[in-house]
OpenMM code with the backbone's topology and positions (N, CA, C; nanometers):
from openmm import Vec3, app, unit

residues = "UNK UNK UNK UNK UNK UNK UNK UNK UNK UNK UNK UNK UNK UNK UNK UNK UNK UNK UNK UNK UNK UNK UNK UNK UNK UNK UNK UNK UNK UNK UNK UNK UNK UNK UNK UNK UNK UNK UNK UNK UNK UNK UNK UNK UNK UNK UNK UNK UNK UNK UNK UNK UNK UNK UNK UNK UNK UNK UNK UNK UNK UNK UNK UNK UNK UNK UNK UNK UNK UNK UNK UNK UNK UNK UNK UNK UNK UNK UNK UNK UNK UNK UNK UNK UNK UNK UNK UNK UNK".split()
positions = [
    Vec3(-1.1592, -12.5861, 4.1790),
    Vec3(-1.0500, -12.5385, 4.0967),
    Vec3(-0.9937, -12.4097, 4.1586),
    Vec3(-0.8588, -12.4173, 4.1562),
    Vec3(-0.7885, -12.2551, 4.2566),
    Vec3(-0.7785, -12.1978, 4.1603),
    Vec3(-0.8474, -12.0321, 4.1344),
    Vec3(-0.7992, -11.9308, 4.0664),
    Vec3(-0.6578, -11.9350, 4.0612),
    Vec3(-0.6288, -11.8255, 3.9677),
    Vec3(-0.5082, -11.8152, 3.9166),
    Vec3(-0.4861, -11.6531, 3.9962),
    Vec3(-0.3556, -11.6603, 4.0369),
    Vec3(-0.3023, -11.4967, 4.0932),
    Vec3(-0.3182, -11.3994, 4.0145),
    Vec3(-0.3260, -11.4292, 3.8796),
    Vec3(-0.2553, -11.3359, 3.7701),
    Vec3(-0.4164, -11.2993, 3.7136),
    Vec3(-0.5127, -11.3447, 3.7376),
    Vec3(-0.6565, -11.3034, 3.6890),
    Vec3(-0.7105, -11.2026, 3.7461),
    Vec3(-0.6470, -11.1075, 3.8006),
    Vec3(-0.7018, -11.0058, 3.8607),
    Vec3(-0.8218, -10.9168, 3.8305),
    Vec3(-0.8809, -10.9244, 3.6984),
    Vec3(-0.9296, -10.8721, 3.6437),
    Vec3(-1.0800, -10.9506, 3.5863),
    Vec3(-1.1022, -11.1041, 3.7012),
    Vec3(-1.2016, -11.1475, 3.5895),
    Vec3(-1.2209, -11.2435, 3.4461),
    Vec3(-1.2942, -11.2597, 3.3915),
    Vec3(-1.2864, -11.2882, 3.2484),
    Vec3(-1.1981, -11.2165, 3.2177),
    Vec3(-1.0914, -11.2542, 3.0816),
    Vec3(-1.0560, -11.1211, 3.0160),
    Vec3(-1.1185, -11.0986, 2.8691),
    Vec3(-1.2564, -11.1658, 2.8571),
    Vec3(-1.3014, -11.1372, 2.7312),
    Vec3(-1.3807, -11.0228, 2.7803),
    Vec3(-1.4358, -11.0562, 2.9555),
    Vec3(-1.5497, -10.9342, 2.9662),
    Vec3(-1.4785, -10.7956, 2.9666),
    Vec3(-1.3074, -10.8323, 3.0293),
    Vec3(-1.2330, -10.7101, 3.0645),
    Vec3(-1.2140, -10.6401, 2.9558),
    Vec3(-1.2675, -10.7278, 2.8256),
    Vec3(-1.2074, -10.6002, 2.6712),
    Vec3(-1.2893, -10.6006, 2.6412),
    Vec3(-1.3925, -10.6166, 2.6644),
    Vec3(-1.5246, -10.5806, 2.6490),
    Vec3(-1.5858, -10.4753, 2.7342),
    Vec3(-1.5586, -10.4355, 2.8228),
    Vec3(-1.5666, -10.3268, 2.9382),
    Vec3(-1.4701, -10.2328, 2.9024),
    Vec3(-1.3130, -10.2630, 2.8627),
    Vec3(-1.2427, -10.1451, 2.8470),
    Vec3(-1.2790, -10.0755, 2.6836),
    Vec3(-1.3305, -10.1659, 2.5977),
    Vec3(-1.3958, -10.0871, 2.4765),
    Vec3(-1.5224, -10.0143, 2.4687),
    Vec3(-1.5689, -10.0895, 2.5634),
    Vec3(-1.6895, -9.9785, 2.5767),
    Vec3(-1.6357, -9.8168, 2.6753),
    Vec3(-1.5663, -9.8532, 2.7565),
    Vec3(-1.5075, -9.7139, 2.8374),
    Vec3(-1.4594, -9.6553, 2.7167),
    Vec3(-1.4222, -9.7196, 2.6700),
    Vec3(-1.3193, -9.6373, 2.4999),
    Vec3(-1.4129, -9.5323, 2.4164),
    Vec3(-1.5330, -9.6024, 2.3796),
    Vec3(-1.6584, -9.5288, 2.3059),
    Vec3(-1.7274, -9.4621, 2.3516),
    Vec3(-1.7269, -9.3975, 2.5627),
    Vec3(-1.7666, -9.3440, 2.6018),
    Vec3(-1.6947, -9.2155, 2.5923),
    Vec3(-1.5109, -9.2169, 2.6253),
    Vec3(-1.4379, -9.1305, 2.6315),
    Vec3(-1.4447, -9.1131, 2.4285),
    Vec3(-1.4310, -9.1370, 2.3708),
    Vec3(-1.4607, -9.0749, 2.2851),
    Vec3(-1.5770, -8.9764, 2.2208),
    Vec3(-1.6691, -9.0307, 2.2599),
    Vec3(-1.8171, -8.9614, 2.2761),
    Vec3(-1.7985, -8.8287, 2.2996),
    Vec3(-1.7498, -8.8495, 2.4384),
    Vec3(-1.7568, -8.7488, 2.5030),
    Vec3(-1.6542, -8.6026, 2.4485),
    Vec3(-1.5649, -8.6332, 2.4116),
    Vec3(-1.4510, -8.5971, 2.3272),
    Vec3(-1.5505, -8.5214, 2.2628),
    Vec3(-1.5852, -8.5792, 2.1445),
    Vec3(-1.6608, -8.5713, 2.0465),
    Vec3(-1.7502, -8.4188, 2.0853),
    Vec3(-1.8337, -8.4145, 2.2132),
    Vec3(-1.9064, -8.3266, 2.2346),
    Vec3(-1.8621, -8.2132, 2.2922),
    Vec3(-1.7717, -8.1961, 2.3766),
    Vec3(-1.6896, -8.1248, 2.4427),
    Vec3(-1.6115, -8.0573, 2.2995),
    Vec3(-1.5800, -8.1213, 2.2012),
    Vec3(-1.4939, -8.0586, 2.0682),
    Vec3(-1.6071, -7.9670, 2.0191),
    Vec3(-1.7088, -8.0219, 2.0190),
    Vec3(-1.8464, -7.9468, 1.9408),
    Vec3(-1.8953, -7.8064, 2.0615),
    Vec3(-1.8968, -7.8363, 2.1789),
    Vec3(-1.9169, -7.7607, 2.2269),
    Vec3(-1.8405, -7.6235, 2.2237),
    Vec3(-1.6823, -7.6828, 2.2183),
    Vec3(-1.5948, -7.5486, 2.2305),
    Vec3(-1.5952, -7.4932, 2.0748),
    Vec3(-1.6225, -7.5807, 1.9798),
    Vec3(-1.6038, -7.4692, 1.8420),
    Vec3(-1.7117, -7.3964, 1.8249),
    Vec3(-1.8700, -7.4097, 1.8979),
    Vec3(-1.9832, -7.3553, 1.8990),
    Vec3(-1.9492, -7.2331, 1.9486),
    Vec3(-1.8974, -7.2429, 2.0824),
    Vec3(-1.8929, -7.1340, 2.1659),
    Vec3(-1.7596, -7.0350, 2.1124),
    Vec3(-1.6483, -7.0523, 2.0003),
    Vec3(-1.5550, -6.9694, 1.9550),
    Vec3(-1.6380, -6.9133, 1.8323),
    Vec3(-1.7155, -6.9400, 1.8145),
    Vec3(-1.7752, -6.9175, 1.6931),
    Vec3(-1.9007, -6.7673, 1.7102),
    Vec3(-1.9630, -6.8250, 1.8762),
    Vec3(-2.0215, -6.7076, 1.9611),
    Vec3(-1.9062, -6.5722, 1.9846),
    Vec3(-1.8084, -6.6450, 2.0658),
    Vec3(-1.7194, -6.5697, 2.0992),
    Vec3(-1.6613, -6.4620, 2.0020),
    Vec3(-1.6140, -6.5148, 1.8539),
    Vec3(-1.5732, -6.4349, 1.7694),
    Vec3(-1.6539, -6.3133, 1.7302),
    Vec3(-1.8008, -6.3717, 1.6584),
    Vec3(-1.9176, -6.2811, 1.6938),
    Vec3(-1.9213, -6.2187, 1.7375),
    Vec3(-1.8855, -6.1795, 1.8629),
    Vec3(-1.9384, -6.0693, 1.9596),
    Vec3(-1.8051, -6.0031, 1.9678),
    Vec3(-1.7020, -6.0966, 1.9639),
    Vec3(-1.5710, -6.0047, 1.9983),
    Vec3(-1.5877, -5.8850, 1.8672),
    Vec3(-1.6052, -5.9498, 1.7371),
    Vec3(-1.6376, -5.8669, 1.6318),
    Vec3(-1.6713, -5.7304, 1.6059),
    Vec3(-1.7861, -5.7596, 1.6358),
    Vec3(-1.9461, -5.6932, 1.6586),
    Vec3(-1.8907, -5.5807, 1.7436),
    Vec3(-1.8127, -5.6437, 1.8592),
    Vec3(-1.7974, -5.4763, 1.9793),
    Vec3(-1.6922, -5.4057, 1.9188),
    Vec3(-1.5789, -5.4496, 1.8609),
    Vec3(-1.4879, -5.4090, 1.7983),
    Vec3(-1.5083, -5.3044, 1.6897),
    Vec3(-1.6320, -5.2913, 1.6100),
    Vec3(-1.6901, -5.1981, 1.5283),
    Vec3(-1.6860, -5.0758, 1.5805),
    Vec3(-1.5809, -4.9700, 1.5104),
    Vec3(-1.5737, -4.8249, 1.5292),
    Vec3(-1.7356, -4.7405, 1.4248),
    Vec3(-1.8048, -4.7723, 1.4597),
    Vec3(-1.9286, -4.7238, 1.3941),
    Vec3(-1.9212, -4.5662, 1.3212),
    Vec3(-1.9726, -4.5105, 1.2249),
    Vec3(-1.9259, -4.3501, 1.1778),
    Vec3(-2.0300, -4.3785, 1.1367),
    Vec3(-2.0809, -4.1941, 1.1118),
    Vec3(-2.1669, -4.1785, 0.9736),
    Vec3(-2.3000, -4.2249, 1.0166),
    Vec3(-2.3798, -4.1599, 0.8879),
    Vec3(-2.5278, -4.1908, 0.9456),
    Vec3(-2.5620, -4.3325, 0.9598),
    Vec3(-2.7160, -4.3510, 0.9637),
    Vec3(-2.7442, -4.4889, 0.9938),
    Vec3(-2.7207, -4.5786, 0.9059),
    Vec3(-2.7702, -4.4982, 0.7898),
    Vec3(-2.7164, -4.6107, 0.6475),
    Vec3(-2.5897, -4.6494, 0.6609),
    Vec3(-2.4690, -4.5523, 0.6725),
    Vec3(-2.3587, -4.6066, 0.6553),
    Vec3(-2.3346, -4.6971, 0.7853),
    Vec3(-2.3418, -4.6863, 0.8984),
    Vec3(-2.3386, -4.7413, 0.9864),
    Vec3(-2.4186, -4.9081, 0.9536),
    Vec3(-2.4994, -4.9394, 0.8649),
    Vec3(-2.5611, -5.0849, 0.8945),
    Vec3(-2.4322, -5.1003, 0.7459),
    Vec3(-2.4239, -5.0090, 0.6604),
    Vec3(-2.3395, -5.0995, 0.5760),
    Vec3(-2.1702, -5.1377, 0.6634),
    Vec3(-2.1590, -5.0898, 0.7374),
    Vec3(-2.0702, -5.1097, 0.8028),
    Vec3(-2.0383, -5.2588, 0.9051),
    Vec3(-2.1723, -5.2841, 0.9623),
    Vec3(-2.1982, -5.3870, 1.0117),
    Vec3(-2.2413, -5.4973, 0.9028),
    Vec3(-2.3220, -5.4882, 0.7943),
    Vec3(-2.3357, -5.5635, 0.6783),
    Vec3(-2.2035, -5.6154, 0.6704),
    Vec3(-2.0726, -5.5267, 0.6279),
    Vec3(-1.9488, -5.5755, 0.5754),
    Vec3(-1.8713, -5.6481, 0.7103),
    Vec3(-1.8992, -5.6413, 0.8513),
    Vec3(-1.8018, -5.7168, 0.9026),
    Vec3(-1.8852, -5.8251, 0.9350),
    Vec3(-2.0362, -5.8392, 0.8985),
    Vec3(-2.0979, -5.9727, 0.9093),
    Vec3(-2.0711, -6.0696, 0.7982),
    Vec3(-2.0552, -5.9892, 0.6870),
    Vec3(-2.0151, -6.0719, 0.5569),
    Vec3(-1.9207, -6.1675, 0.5984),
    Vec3(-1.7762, -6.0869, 0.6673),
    Vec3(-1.7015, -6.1402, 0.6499),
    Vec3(-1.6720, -6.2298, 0.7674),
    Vec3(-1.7282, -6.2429, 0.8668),
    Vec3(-1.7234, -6.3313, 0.9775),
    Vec3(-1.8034, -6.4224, 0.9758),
    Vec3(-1.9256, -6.3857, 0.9195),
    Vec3(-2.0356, -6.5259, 0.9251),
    Vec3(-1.9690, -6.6495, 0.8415),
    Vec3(-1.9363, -6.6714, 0.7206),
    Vec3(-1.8536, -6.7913, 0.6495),
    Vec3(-1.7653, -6.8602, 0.7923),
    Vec3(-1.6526, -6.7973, 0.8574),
    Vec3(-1.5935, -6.8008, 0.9238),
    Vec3(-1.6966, -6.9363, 1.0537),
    Vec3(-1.7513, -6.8711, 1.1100),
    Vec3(-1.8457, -6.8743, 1.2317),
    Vec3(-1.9096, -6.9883, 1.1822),
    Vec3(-1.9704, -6.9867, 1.0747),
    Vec3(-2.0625, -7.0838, 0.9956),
    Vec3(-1.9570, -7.2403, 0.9897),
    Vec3(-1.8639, -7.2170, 0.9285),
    Vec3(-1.7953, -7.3315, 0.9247),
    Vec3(-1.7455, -7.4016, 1.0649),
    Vec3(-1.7377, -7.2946, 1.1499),
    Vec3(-1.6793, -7.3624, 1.2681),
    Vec3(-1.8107, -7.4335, 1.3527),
    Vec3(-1.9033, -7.4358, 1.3072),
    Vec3(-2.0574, -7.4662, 1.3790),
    Vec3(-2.0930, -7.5761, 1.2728),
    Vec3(-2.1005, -7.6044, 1.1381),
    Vec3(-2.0756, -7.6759, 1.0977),
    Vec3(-2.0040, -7.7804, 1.1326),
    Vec3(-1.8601, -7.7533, 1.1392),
    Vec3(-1.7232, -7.9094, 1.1768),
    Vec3(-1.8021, -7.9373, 1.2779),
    Vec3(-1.8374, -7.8939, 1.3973),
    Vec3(-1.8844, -7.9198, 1.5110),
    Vec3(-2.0035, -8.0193, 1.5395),
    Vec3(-2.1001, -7.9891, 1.4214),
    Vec3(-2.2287, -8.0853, 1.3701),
    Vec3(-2.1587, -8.2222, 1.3143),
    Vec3(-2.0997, -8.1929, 1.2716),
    Vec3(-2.0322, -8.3165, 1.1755),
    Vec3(-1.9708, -8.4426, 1.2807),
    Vec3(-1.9295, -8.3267, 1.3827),
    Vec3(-1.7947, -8.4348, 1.4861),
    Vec3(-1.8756, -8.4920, 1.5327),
    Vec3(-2.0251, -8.4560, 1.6053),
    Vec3(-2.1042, -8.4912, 1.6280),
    Vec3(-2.1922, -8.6216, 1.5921),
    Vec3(-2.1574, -8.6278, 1.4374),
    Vec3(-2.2214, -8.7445, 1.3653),
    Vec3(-2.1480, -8.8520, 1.3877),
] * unit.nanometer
topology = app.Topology()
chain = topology.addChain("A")
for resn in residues:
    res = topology.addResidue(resn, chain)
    for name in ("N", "CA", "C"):
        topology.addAtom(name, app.Element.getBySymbol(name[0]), res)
């Protein structure tokens, strides 16, 4: 039996079967690379934070000082490390 010109590709049940699986790889991967970068903005913010602190005053006032800009960044940080777990799932 002479192949056909136009079959370039094989079966074409295996060929969509090969290009869906390439599909669930590039998504995967997606997937982790998304998790990776909201992990690491989440570091990033942190620290950008943290150095940004004009510190005053004795030690007490100085940790309540850091207390209040952890308050308010950790929710922040937390959620973005969170979505990231999730994309993951």
């Amino acid at each position: 039996m002479e192949e056909s010109p136009f079959n370039l590709f094989g079966d074409p049940d295996e060929f969509r079967q090969r290009m869906e699986e390439l599909s669930e790889q590039m998504q995967s991967s997606q997937r982790v690379a998304w998790a990776d970068n909201a992990i690491k903005l989440a570091v990033e913010m942190t620290v950008a934070s943290i150095g940004r602190l004009d510190l005053t005053g004795t030690a007490d006032q100085q940790a309540m000082q850091v207390r209040d800009a952890i308050r308010v960044l950790f929710p922040e940080a937390v959620t973005l490390v969170r979505e990231a777990r999730e994309g993951l799932s």
